[in-house]
Every structure is written in C-alpha cells, then in structure tokens.
N, CA, C and O atoms as a Maestro MAE file, in Angstrom:
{
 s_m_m2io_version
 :::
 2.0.0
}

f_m_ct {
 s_m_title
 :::
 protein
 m_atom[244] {
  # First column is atom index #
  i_m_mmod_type
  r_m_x_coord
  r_m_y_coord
  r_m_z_coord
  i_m_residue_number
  s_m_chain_name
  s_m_pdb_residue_name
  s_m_pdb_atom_name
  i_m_atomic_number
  :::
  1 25 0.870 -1.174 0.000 1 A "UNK " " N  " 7
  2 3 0.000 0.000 0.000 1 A "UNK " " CA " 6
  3 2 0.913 1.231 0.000 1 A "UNK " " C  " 6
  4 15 1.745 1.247 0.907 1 A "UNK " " O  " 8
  5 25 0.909 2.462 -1.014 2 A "UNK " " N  " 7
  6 3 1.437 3.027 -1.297 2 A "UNK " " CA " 6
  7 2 1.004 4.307 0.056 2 A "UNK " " C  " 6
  8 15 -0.030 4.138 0.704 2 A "UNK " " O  " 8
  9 25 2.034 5.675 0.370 3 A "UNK " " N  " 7
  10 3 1.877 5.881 1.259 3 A "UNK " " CA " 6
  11 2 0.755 7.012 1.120 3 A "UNK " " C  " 6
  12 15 0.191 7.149 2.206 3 A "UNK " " O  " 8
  13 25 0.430 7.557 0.492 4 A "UNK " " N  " 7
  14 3 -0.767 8.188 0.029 4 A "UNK " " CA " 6
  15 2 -2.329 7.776 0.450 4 A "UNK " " C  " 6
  16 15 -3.281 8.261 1.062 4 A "UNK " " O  " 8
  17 25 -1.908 6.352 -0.404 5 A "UNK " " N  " 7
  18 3 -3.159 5.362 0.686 5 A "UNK " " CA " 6
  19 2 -3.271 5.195 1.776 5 A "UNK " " C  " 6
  20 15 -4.317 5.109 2.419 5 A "UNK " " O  " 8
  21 25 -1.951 5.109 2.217 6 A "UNK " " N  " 7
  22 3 -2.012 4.569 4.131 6 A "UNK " " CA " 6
  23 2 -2.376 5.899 4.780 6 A "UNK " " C  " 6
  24 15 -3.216 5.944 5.679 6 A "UNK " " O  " 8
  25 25 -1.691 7.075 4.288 7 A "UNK " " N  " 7
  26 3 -2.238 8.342 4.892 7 A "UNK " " CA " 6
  27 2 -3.982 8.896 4.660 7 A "UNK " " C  " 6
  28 15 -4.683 9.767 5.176 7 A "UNK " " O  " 8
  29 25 -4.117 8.158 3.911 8 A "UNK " " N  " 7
  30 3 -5.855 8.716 3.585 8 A "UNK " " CA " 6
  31 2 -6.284 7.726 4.638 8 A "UNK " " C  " 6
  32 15 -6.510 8.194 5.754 8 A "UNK " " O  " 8
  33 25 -6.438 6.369 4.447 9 A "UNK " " N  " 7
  34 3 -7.055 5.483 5.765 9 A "UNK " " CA " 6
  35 2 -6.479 6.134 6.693 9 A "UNK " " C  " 6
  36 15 -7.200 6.252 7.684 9 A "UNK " " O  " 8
  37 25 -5.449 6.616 6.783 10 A "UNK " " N  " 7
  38 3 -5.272 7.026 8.864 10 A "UNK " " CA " 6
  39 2 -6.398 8.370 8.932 10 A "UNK " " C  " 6
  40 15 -7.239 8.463 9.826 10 A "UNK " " O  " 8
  41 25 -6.289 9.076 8.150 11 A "UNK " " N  " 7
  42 3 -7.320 10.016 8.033 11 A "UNK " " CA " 6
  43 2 -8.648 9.899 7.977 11 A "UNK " " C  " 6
  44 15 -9.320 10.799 8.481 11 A "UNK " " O  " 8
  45 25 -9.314 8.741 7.338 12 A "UNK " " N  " 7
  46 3 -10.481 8.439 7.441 12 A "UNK " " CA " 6
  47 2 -10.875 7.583 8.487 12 A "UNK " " C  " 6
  48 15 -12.078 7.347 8.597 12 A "UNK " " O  " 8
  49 25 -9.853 6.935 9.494 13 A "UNK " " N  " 7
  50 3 -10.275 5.860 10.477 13 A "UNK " " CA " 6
  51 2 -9.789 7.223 11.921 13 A "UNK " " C  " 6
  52 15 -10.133 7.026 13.087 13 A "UNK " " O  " 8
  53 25 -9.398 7.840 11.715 14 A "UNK " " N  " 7
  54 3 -9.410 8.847 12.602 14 A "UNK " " CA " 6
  55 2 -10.870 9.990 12.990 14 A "UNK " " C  " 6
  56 15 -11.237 10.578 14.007 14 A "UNK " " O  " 8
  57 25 -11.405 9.880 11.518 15 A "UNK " " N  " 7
  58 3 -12.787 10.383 11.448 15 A "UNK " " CA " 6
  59 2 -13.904 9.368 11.374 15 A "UNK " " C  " 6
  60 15 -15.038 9.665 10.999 15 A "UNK " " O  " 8
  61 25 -13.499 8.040 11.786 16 A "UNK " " N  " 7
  62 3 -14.311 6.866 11.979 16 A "UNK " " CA " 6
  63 2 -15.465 7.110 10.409 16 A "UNK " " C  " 6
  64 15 -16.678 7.307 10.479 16 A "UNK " " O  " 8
  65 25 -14.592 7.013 9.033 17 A "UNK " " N  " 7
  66 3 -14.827 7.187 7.824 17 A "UNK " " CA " 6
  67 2 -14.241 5.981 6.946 17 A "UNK " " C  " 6
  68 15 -14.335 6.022 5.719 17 A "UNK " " O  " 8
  69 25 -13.558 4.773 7.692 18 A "UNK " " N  " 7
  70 3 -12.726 4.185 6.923 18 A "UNK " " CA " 6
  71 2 -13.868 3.157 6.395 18 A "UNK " " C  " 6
  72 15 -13.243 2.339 5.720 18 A "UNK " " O  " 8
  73 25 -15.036 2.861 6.384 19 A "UNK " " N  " 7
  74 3 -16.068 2.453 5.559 19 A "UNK " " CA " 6
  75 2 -16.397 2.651 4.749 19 A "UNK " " C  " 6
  76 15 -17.082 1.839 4.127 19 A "UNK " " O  " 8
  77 25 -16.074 3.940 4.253 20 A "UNK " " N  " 7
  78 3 -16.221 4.423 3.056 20 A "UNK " " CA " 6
  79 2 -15.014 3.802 1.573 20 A "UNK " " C  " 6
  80 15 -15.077 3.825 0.344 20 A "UNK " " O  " 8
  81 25 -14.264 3.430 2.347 21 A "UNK " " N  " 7
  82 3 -13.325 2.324 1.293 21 A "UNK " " CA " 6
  83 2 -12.700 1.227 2.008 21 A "UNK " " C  " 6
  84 15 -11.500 1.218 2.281 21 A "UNK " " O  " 8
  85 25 -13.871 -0.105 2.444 22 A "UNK " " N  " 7
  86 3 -13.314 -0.769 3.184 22 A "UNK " " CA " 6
  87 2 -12.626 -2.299 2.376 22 A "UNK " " C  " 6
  88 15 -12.436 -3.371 2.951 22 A "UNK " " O  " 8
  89 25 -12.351 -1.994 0.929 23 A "UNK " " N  " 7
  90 3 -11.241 -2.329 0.013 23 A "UNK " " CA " 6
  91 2 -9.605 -2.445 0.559 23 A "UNK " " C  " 6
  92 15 -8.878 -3.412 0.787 23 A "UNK " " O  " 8
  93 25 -9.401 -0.876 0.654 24 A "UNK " " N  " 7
  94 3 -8.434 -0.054 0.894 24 A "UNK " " CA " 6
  95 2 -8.016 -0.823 2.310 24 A "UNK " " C  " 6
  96 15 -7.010 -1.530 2.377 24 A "UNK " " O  " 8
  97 25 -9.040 -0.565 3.589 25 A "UNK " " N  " 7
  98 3 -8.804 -1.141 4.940 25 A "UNK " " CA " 6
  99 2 -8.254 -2.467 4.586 25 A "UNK " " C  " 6
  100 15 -7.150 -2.842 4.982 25 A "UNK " " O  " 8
  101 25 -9.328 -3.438 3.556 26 A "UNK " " N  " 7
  102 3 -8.876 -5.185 4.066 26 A "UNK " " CA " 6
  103 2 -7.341 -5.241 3.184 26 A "UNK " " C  " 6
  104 15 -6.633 -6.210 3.456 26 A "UNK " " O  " 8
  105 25 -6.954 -4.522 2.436 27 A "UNK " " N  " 7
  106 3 -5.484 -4.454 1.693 27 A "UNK " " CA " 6
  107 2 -4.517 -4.346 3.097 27 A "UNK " " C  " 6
  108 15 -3.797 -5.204 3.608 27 A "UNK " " O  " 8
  109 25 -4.803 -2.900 3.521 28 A "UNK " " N  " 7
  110 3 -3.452 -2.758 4.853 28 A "UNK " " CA " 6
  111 2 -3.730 -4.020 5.718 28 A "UNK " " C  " 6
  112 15 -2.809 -4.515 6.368 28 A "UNK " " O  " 8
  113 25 -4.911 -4.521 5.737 29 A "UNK " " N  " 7
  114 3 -4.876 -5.178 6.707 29 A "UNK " " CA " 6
  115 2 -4.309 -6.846 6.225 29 A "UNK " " C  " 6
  116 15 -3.687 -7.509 7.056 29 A "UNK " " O  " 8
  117 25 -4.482 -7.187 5.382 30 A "UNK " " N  " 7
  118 3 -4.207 -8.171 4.232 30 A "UNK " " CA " 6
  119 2 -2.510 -8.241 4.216 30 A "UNK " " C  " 6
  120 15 -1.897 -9.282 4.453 30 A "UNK " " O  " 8
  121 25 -1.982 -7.183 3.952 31 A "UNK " " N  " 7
  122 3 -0.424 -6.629 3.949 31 A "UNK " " CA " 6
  123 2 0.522 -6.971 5.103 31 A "UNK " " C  " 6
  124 15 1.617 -7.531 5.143 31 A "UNK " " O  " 8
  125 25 -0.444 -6.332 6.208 32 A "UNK " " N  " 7
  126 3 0.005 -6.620 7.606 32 A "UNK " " CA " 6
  127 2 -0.201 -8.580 7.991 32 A "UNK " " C  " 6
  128 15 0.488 -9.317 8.698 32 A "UNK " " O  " 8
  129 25 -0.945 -8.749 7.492 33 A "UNK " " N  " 7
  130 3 -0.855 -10.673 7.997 33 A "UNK " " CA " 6
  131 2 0.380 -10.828 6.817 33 A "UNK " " C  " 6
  132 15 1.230 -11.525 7.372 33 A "UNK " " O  " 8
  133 25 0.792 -10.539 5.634 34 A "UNK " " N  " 7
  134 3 1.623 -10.961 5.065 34 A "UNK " " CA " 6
  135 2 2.966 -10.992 5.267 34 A "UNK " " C  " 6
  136 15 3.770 -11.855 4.914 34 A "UNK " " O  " 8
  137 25 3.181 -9.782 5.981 35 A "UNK " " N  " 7
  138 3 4.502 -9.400 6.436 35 A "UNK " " CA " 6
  139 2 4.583 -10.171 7.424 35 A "UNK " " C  " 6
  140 15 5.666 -10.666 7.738 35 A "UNK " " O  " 8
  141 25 3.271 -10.456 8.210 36 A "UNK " " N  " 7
  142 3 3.743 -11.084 9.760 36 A "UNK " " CA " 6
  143 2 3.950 -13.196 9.524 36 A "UNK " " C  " 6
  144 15 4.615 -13.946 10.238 36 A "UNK " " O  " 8
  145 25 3.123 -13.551 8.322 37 A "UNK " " N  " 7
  146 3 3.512 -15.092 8.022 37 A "UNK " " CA " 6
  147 2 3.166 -14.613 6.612 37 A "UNK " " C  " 6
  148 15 2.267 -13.772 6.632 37 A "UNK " " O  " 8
  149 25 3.688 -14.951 5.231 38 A "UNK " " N  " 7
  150 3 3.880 -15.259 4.220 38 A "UNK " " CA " 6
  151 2 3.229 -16.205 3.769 38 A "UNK " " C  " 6
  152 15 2.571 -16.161 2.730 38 A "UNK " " O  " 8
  153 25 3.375 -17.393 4.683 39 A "UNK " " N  " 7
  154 3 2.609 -18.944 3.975 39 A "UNK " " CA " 6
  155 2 1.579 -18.806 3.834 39 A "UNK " " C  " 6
  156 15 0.658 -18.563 4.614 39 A "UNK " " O  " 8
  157 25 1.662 -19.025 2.284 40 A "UNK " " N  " 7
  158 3 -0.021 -19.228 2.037 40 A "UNK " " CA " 6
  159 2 -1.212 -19.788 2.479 40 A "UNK " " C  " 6
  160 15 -2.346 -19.369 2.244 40 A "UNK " " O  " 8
  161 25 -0.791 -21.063 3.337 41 A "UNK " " N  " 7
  162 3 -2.003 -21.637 3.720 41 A "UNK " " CA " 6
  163 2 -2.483 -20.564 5.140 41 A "UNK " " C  " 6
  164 15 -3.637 -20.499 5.563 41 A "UNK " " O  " 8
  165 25 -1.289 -19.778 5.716 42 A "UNK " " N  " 7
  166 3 -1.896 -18.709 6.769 42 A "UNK " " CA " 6
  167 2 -2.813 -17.605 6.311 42 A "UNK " " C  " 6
  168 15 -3.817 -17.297 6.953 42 A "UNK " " O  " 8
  169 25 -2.352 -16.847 4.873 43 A "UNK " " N  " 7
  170 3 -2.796 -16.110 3.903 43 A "UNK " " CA " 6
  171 2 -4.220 -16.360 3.747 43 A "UNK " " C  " 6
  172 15 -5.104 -15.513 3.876 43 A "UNK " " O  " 8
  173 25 -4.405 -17.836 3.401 44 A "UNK " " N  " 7
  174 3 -5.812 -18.153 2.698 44 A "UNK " " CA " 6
  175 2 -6.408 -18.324 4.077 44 A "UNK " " C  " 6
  176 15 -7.274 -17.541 4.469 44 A "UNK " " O  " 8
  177 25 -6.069 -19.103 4.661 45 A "UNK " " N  " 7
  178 3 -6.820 -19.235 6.445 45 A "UNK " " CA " 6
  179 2 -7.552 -17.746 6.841 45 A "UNK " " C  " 6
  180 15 -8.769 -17.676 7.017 45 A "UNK " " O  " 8
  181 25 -6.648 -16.562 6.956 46 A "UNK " " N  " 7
  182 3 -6.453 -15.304 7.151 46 A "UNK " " CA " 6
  183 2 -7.989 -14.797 6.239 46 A "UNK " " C  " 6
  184 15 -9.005 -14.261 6.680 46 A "UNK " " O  " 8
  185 25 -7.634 -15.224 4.834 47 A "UNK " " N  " 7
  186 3 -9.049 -14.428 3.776 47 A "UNK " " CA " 6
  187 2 -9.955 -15.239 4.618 47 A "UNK " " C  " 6
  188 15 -10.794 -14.497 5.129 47 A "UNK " " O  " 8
  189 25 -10.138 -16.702 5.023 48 A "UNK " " N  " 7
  190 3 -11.657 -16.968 4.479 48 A "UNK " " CA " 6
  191 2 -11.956 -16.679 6.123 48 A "UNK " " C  " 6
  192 15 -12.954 -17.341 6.407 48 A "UNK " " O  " 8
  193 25 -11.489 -15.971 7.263 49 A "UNK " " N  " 7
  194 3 -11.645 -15.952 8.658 49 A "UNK " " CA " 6
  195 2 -12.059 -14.816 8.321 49 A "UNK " " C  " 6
  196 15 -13.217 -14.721 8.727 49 A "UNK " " O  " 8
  197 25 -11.631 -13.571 7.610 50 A "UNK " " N  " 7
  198 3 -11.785 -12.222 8.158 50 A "UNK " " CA " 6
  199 2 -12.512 -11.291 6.489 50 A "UNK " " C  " 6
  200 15 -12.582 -10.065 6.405 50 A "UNK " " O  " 8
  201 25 -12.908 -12.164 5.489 51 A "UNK " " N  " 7
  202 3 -13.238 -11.395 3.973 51 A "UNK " " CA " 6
  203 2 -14.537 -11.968 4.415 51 A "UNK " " C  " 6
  204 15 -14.769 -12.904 5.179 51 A "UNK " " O  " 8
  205 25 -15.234 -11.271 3.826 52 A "UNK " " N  " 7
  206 3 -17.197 -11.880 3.762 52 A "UNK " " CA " 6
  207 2 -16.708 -12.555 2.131 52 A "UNK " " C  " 6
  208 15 -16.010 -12.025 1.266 52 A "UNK " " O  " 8
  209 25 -17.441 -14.029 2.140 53 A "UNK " " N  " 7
  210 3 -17.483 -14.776 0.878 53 A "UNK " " CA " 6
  211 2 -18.002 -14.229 -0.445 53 A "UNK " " C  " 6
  212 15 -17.934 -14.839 -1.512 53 A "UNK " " O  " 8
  213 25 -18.718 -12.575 -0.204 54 A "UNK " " N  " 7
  214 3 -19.168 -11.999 -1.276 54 A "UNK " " CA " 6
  215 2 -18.160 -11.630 -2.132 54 A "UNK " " C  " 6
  216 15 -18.185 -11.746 -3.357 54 A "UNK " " O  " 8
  217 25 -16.910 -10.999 -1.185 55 A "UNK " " N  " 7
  218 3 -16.178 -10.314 -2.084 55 A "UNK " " CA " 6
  219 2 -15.130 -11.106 -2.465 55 A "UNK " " C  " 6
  220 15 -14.330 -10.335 -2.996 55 A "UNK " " O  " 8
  221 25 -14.678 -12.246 -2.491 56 A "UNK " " N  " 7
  222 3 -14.418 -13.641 -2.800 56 A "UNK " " CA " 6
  223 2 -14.595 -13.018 -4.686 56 A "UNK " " C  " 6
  224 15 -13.639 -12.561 -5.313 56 A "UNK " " O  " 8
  225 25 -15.527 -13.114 -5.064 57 A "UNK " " N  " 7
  226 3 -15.968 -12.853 -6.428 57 A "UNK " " CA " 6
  227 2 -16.272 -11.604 -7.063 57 A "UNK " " C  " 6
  228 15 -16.813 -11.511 -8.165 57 A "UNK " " O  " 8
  229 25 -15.785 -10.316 -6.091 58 A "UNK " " N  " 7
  230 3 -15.433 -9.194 -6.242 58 A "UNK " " CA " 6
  231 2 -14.613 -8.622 -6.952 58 A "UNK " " C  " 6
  232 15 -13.609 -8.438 -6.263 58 A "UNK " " O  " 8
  233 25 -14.396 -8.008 -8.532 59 A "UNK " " N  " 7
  234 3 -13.443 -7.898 -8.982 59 A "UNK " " CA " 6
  235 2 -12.447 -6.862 -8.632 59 A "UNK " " C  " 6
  236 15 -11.302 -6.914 -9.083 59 A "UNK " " O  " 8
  237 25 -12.968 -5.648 -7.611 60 A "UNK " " N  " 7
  238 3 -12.167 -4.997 -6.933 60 A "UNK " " CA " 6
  239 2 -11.554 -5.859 -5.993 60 A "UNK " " C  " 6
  240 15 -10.520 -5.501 -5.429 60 A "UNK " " O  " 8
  241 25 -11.934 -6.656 -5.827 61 A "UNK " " N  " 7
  242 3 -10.975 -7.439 -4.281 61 A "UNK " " CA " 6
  243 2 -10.073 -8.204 -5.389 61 A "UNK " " C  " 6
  244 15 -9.166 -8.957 -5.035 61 A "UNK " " O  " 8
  :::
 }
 m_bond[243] {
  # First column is bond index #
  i_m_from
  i_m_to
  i_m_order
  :::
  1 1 2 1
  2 2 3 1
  3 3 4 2
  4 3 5 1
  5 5 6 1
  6 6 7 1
  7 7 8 2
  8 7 9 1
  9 9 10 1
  10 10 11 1
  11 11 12 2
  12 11 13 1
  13 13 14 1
  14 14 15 1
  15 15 16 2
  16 15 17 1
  17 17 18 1
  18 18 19 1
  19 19 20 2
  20 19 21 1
  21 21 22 1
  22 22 23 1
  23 23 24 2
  24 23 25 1
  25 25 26 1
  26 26 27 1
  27 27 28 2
  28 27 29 1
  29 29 30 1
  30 30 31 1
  31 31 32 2
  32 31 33 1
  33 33 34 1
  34 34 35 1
  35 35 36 2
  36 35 37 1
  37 37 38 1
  38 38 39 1
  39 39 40 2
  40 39 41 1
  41 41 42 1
  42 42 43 1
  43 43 44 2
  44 43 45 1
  45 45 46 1
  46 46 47 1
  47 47 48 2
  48 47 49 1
  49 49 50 1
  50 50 51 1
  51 51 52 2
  52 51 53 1
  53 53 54 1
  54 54 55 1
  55 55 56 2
  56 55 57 1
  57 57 58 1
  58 58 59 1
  59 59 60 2
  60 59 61 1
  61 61 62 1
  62 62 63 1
  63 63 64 2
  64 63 65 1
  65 65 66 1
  66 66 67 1
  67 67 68 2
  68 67 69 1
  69 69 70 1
  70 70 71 1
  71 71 72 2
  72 71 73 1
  73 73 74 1
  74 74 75 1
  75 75 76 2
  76 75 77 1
  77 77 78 1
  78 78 79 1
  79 79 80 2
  80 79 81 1
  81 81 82 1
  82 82 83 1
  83 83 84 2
  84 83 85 1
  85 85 86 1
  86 86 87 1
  87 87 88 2
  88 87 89 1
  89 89 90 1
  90 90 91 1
  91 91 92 2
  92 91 93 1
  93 93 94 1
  94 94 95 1
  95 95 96 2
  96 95 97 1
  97 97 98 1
  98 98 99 1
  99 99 100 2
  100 99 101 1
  101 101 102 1
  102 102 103 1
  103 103 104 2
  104 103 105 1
  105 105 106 1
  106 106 107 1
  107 107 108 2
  108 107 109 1
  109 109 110 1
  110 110 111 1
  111 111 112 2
  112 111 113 1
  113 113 114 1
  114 114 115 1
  115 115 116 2
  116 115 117 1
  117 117 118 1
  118 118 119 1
  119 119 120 2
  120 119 121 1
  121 121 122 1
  122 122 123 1
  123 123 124 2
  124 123 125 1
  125 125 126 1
  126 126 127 1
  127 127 128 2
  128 127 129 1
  129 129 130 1
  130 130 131 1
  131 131 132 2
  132 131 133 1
  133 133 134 1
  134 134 135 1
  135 135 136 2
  136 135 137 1
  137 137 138 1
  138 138 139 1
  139 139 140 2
  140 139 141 1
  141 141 142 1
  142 142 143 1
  143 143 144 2
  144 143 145 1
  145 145 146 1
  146 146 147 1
  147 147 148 2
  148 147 149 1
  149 149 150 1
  150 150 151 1
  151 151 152 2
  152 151 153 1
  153 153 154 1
  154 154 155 1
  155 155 156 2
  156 155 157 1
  157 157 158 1
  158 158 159 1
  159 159 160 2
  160 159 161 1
  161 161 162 1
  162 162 163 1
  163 163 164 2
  164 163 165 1
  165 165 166 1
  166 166 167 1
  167 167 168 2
  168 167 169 1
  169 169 170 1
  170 170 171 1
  171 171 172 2
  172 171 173 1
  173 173 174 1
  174 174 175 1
  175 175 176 2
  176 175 177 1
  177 177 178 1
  178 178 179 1
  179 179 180 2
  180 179 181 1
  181 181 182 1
  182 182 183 1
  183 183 184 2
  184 183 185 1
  185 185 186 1
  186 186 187 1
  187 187 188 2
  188 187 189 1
  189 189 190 1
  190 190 191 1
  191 191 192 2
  192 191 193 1
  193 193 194 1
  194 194 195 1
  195 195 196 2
  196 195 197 1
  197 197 198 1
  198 198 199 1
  199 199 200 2
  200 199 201 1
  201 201 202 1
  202 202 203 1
  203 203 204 2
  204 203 205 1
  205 205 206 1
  206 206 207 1
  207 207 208 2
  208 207 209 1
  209 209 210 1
  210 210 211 1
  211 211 212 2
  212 211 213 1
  213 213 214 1
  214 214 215 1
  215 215 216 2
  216 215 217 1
  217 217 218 1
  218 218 219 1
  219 219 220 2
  220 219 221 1
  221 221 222 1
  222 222 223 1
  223 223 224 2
  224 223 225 1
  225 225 226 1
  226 226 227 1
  227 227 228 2
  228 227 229 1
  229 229 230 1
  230 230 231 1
  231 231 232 2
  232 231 233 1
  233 233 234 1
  234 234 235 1
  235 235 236 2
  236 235 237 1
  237 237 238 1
  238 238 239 1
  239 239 240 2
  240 239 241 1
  241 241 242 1
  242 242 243 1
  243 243 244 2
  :::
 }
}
C-alpha cells in the first residue's frame, strides 16, 4: 500500500470514515498478515476468517 493510501485510511479511520473504502482497509490489513507469516495456507486461512465470501468474487478485491 502506497503511502498516500495509508495516509488517507489514517485520516479516514481517525474520522471513523474508513467504511467508506473498506477495500483499501482489508489491503493494509491483508499486507500486515503478510509481512507477519507469508505462507499461504496462513494467507488463505487469514481471507476466508476475516473477507465476507461476497467479495471472494469481487473484482475490486
């Protein structure tokens, strides 16, 4: 996540606004499990615990 982005979410979760692109949120947050385990099977564990199955077939996601 480029830092432009990360500075707009701190800005919008500071104004309890970060719903308004909660894309953007599950990326940093997506980023952050990656950095912390890599392995994919933690990765995919990680999506199907914390993504709603809609956006599974989301072409923004």
């Amino acid at each position: 996540i480029d830092q432009n982005k990360d500075r707009m979410l701190e800005i919008l979760e500071g104004k309890g606004l970060s719903f308004l692109f909660p894309l953007m949120k599950l990326e940093k947050e997506l980023l952050k499990q990656i950095k912390a385990d890599p392995a994919p099977q933690t990765i995919y564990k990680w999506i199907k615990d914390n993504i709603s199955p809609k956006l599974h077939t989301d072409k923004g996601f």
